[in-house]
N, C-alpha and C positions, 0 to 999 in steps of 0.2 A: 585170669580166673579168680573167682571169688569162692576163698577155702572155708569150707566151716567146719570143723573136726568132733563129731559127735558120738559120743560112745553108745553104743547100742548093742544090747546084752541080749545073743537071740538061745532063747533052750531048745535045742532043737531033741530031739529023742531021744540023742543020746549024750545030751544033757552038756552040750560041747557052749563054752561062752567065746565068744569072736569081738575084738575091736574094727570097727568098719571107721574108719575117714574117707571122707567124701570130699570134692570140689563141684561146684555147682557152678557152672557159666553163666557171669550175667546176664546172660541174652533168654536164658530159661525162665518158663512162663509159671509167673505166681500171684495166684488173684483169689479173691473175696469177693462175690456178687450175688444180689440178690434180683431174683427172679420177679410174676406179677402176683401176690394174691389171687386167691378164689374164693366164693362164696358158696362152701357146700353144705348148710342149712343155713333156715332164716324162719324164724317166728313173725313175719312182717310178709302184708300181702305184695304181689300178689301171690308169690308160692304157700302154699299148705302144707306145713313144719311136716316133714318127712326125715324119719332119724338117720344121720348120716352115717357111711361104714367105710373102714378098713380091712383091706384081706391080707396080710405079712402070710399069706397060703401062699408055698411055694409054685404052686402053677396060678397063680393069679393074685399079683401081688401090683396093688391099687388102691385106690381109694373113689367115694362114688358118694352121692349128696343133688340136692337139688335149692339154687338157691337164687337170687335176685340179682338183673346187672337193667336196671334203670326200672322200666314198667315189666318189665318179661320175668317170670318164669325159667330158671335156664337149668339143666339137668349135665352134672359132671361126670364122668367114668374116663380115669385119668389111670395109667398105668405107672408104675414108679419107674426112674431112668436106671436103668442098670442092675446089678444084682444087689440085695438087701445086705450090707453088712451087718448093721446091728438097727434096733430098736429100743426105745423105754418110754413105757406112759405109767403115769402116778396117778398116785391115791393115797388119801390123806390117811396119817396114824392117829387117832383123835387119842389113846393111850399116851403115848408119846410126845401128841403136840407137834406132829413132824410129818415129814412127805417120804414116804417109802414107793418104791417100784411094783407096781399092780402086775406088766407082763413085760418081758426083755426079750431080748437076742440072743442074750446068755453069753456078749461078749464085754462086757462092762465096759463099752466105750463112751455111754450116755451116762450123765448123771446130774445133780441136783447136788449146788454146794449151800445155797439160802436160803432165805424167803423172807417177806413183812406183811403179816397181816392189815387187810383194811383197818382203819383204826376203830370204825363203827362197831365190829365185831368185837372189841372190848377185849381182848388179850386172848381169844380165842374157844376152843383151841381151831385148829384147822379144817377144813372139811373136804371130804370127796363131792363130786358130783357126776355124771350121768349124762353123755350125750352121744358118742359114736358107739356103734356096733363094730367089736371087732374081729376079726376071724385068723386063727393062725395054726390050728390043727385040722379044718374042714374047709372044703372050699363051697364061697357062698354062693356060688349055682347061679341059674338063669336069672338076672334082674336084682342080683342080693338078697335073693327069698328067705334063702336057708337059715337055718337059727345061727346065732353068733357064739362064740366060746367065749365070749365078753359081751356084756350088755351093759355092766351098771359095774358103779364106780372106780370110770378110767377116766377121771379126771380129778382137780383141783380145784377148789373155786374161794372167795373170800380170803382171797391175796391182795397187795399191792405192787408186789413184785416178785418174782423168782428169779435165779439167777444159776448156773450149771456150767459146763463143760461139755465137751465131744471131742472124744481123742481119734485123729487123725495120721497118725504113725503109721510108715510104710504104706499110706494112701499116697498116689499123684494125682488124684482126682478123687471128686464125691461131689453127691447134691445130699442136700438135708432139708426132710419138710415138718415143719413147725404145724404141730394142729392146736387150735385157740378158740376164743368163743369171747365177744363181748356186748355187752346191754349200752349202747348212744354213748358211746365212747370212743375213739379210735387208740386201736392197739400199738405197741411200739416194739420191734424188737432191733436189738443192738447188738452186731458179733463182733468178735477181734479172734483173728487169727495169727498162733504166735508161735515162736521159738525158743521153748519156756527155758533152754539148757544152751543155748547158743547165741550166736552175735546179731539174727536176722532181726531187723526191726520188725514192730507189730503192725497188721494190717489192718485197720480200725472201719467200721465199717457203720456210716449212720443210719439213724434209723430208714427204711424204708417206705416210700407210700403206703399208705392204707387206707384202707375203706374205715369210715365212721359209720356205725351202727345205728339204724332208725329205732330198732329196739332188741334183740338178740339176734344176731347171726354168728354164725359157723365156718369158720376160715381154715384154708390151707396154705401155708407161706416157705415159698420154695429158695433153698439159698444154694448156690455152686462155690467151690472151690478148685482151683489148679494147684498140685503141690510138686510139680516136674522132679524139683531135686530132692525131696522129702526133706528138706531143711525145717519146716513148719509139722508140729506132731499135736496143736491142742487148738479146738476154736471154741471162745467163752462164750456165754451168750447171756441176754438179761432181756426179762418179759416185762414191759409195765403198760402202762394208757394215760390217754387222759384222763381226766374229771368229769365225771358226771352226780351232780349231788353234793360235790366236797370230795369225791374219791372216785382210784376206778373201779370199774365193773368187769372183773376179768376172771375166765373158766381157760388154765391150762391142761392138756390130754398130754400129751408128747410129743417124740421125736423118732422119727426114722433118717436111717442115714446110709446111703446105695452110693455104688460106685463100683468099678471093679475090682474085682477081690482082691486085698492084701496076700502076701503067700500064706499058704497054711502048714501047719504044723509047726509052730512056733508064735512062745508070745514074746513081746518087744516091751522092754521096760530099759524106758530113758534115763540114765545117770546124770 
């Protein structure tokens, strides 16, 4: 048996705190993988820029875009896997000079610890930008018709890199999907999954293929996790790209993150 002893401070209603040690069998499944990209818009023919959308709508909880895979035209309507745990997409604080949360989950398990602006942008400051429609109080009907409760400024753009977190605590599982956007560049994203209070090494996880941009398209970048023993409670993550021009060209939205639900009624803070 392979013991890892991890104190885990649960409040439950009645405000009771419990010491939990756990033993995890080696034989329990613990992985880091990253799924295929998609292309769900593209300012590049032959599709005709159609603004891409998100529905975090609990009866219809998806995402949908129309985007380019060789000469085609190809149309996505993708359902998330599992139940939504949490969510976060940003938007730039030009006051502040900083990246604050545009709409969430409301369970702060996404977040945003960096960032480095392009250098051409001259010290700043940050800026929002404009590309998915996203819906989480209305559901967007027949074809995505219906008006969005988000249109404009769910996103990031005139970065060089962002860099964040996603707490995974009391998950044995989850997928988490990356939404991006870059101008003849290719994107790069790099997780590690860890055991920030414990013995378990870190699962490092390089970057993934990606598609390189003919001139702006609109990605979705799906990544899985197995957490069997809940040994693993944080996966970091860092956005960059290539070069194009001396620098990259990159628009981050956010992140969603589904799986089956953690228990409820209680939150979990790792000592």
């Amino acid at each position: 048996m392979n013991c890892g002893a991890k104190l885990i401070r649960l409040r439950l209603a009645a405000s009771v705190a419990l010491l939990i040690v756990f033993c995890a069998p080696l034989s329990a499944q613990t992985s880091l993988t990253n799924g295929v990209y998609q292309i769900v818009g593209s300012e590049n023919a032959p599709a005709a820029f159609s603004t891409p959308g998100i529905s975090l709508f609990a009866k219809g909880e998806g995402y949908y875009g129309i985007g380019n895979v060789g000469t085609n035209a190809v149309t996505v309507d993708t359902n998330f896997t599992g139940v939504i745990v949490d969510y976060n997409f940003f938007r730039a604080n030009a006051t502040l000079d900083g990246i604050e949360s545009r709409l969430n989950g409301g369970e702060n398990r996404i977040a945003v610890t960096n960032y480095n602006l392009r250098v051409a942008i001259g010290g700043g400051p940050i800026k929002s930008t404009s590309a998915f429609k996203i819906w989480t109080a209305t559901d967007p009907g027949t074809n995505w018709s219906s008006a969005p409760d988000y249109g404009t400024a769910t996103g990031i753009g005139t970065f060089s890199n962002i860099l964040g977190f996603v707490s995974i605590e009391e998950m044995k599982s989850g997928d988490l999907y990356f939404f991006h956007k870059s101008y003849r560049i290719k994107p790069l994203l790099y997780l590690t999954m860890q055991d920030t209070d414990g013995p378990e090494p870190d699962i490092v996880l390089p970057a993934p293929p990606h598609d390189t941009a003919n001139s702006a398209e609109y990605y979705m970048m799906p990544f899985t996790f197995e957490n069997e023993t809940l040994a693993y409670d944080t996966i970091t993550w860092e956005i960059n790209g290539t070069f194009y021009s001396g620098e990259p060209h990159l628009d981050f939205y956010g992140i969603v993150l589904s799986g089956p639900p953690p228990p409820k009624g209680m939150v979990i803070t790792l000592q």
